[in-house]
Backbone as JSON, one array per atom type, in Angstrom:
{
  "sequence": "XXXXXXXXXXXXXXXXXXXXXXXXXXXXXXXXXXXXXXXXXXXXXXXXXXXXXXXXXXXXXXXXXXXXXXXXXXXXXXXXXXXXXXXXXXXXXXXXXXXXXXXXXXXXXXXXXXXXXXXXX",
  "N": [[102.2, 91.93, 105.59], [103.01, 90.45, 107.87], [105.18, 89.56, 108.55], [107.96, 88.71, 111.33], [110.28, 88.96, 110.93], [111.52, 90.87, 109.34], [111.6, 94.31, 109.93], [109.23, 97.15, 109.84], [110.04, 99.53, 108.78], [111.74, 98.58, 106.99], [110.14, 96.55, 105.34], [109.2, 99.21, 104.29], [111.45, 100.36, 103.25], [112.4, 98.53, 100.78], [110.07, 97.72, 99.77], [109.15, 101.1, 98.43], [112.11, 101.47, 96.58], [111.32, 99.2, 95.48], [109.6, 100.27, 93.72], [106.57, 100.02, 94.84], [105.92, 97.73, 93.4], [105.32, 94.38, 92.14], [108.43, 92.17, 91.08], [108.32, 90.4, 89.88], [106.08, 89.74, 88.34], [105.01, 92.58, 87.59], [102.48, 93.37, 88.97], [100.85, 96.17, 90.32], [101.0, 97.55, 93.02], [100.26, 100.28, 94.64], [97.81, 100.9, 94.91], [96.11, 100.77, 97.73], [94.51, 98.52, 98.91], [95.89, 96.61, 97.12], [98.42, 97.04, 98.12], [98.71, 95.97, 100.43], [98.67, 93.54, 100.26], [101.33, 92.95, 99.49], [104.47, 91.81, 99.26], [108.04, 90.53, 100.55], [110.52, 88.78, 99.24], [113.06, 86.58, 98.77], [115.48, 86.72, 97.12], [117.37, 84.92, 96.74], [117.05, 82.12, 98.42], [116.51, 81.86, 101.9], [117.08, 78.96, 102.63], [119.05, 78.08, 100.86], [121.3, 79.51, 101.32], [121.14, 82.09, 100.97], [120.55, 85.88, 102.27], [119.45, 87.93, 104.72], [119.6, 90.71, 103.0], [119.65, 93.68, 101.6], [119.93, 93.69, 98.85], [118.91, 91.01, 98.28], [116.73, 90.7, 99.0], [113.51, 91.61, 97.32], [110.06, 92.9, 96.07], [107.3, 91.6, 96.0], [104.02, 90.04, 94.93], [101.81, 87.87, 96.37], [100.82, 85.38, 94.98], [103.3, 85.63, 93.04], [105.34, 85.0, 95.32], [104.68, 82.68, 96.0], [104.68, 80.53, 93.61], [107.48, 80.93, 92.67], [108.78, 79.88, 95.34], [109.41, 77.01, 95.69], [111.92, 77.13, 93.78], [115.38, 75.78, 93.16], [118.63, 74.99, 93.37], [119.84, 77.68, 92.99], [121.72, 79.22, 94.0], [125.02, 80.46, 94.5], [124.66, 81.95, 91.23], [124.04, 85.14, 89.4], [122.24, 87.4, 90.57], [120.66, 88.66, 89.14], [120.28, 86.71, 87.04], [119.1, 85.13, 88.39], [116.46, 86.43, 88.87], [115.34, 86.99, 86.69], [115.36, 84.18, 85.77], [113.33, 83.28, 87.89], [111.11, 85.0, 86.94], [110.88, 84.22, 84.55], [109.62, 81.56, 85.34], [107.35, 82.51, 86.43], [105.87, 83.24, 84.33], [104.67, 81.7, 82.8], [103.58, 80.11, 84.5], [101.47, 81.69, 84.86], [100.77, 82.12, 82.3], [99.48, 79.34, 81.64], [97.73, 79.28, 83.75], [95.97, 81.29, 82.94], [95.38, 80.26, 80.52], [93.42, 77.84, 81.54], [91.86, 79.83, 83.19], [90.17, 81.28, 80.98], [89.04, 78.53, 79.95], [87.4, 77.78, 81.28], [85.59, 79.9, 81.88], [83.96, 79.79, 79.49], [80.82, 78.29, 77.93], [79.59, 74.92, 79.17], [79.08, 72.4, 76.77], [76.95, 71.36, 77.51], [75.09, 73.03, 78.78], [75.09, 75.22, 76.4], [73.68, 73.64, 74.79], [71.31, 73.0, 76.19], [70.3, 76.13, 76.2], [70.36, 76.05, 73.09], [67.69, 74.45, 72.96], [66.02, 75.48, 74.6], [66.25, 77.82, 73.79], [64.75, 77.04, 70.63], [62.43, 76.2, 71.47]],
  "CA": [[103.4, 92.25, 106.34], [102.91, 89.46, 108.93], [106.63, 88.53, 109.55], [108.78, 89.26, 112.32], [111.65, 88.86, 110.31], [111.89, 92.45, 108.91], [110.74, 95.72, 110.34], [108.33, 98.37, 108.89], [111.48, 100.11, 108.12], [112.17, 97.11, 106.01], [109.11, 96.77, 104.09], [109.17, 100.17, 103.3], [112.9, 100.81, 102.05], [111.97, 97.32, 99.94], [108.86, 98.36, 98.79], [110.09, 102.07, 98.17], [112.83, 101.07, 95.88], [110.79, 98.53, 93.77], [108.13, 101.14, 93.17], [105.49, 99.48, 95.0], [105.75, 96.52, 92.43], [105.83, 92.85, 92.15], [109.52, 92.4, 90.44], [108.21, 89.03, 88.65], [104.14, 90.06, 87.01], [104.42, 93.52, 87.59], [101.32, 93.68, 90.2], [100.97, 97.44, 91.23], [100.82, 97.81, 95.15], [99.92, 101.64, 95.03], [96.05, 101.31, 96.28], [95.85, 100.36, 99.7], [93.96, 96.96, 99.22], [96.91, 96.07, 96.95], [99.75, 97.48, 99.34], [98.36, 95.26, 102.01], [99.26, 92.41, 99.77], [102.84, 92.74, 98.93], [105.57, 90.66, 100.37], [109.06, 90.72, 100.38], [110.58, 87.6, 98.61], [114.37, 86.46, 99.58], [115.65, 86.11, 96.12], [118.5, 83.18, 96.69], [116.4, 81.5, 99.63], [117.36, 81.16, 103.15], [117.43, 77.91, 102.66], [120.26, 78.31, 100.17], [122.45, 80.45, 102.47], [120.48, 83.82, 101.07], [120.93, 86.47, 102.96], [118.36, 89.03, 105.02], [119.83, 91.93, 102.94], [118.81, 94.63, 100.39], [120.1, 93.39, 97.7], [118.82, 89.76, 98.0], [115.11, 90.93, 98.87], [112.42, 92.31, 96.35], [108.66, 93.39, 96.4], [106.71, 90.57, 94.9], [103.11, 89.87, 94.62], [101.76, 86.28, 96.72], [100.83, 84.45, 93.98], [104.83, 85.23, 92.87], [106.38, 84.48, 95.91], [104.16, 81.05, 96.11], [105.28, 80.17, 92.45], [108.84, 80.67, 92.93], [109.1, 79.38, 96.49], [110.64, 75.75, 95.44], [113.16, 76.92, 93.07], [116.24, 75.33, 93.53], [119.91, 75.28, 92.7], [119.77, 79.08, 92.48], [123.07, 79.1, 94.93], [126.31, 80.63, 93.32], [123.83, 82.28, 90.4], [124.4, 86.01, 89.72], [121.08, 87.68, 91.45], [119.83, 89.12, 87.62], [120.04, 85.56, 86.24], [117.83, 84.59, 89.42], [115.29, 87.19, 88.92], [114.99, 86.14, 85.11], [114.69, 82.61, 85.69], [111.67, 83.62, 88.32], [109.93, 85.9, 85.69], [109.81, 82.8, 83.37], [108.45, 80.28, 85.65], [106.21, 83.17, 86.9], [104.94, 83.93, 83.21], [104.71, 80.27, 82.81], [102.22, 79.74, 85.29], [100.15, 82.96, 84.4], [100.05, 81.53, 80.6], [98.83, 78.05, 82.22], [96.34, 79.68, 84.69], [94.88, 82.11, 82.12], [94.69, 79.72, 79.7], [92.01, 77.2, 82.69], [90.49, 80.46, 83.46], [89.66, 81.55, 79.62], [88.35, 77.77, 79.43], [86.42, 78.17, 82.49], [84.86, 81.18, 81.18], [83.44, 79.36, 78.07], [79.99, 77.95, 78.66], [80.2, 73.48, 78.64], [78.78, 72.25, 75.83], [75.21, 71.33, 77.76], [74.26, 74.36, 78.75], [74.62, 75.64, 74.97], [72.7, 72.46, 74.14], [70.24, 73.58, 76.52], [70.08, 77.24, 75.29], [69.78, 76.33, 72.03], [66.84, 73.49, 72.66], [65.02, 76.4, 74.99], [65.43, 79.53, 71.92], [63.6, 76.43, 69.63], [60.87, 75.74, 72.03]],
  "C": [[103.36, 91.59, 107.72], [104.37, 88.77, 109.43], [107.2, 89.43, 110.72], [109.99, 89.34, 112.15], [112.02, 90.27, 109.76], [111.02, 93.1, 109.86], [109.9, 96.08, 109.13], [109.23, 98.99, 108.21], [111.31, 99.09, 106.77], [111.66, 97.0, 104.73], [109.64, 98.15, 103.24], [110.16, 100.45, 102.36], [112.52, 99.86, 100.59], [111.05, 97.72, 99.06], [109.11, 99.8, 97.61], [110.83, 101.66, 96.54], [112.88, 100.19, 94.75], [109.49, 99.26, 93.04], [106.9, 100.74, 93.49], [104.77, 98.08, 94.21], [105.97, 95.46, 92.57], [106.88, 93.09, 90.92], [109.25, 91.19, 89.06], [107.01, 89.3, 87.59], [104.34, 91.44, 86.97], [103.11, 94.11, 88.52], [101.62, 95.14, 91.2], [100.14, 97.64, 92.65], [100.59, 99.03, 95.52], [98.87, 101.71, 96.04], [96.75, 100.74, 97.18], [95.72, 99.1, 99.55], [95.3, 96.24, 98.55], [98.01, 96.27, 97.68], [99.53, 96.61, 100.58], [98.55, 93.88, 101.29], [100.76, 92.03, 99.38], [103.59, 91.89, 100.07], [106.98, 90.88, 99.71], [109.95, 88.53, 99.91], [112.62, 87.57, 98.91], [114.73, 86.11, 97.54], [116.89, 84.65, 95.95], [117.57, 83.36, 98.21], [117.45, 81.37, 100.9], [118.32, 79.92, 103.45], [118.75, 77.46, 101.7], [120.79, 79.37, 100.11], [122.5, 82.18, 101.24], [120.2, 84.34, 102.11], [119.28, 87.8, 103.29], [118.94, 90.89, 104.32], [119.28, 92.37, 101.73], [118.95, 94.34, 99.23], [119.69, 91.71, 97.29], [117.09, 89.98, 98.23], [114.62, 91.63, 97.84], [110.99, 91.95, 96.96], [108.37, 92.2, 95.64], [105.34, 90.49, 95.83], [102.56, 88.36, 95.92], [101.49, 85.66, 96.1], [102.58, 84.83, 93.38], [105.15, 84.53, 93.94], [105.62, 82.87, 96.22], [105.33, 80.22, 95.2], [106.97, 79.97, 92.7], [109.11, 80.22, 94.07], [110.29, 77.83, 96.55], [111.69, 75.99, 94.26], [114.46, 76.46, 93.62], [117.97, 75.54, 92.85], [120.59, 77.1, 92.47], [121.18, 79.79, 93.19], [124.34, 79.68, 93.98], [126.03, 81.73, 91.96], [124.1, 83.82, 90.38], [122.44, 86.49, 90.12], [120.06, 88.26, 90.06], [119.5, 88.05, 86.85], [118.7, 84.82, 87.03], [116.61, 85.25, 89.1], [115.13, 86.91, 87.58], [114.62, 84.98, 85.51], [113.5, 82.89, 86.61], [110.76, 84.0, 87.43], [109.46, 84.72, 85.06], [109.55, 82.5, 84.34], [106.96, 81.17, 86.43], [105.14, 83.3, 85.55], [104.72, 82.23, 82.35], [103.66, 79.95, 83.39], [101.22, 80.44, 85.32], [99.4, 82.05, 83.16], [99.0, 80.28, 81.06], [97.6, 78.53, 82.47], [95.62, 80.61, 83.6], [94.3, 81.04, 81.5], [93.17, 78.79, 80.11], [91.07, 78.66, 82.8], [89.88, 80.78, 82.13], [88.51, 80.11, 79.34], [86.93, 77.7, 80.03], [85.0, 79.21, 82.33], [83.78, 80.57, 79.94], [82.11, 78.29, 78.35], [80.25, 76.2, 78.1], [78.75, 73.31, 77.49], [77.08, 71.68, 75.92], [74.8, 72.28, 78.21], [74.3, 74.6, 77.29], [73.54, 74.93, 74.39], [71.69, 73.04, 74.6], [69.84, 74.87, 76.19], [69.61, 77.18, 74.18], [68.07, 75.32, 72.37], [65.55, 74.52, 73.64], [64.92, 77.54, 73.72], [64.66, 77.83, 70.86], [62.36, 76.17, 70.13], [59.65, 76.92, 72.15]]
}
């Protein structure tokens, strides 16, 4: 909660009202350590003459509001079609990133080598 652009007020009604949730993964903000991560996300961007009000902000996560940050064209859009098209490219880049960390996870193919050539020795 580092901006100067909203109040505490702000956050909270925001927060409040999305249940402590990121609107795009779901990411529950109840604990503490997570509640100190939430952010408020402009859903039609400033930069495309979105507005500082209640109905154009939501609770989101920082890995969401990264992800969606360059969407574009979103101007004109009804605000439910916006928050859909976020979700996908949010569950888009989860699938991606799981899938690197799952590979990540998997030991490379010389260590096993080496495992197996230490259990024969």
């Amino acid at each position: 909660m580092a901006s100067n652009r909203f109040s505490e007020q702000d956050y909270d009604r925001i927060y409040r009202r999305d249940a402590f949730t990121c609107v795009y993964c779901g990411f529950d903000g109840h604990a503490f350590e997570n509640w100190m991560q939430l952010e408020l996300d402009h859903v039609i961007p400033i930069s495309q003459e979105g507005k500082d009000t209640d109905d154009n902000l939501v609770t989101c996560c920082p890995h969401c509001n990264k992800v969606t940050n360059g969407m574009q064209d979103l101007k004109g859009l009804p605000i439910e079609k916006i928050l859909s098209q976020k979700r996908d490219v949010v569950m888009k880049d989860r699938k991606a990133l799981y899938s690197r960390w799952l590979e990540s996870q998997l030991p490379s193919a010389n260590v096993v080598a080496a495992r197996l050539g230490a259990d024969q020795a």
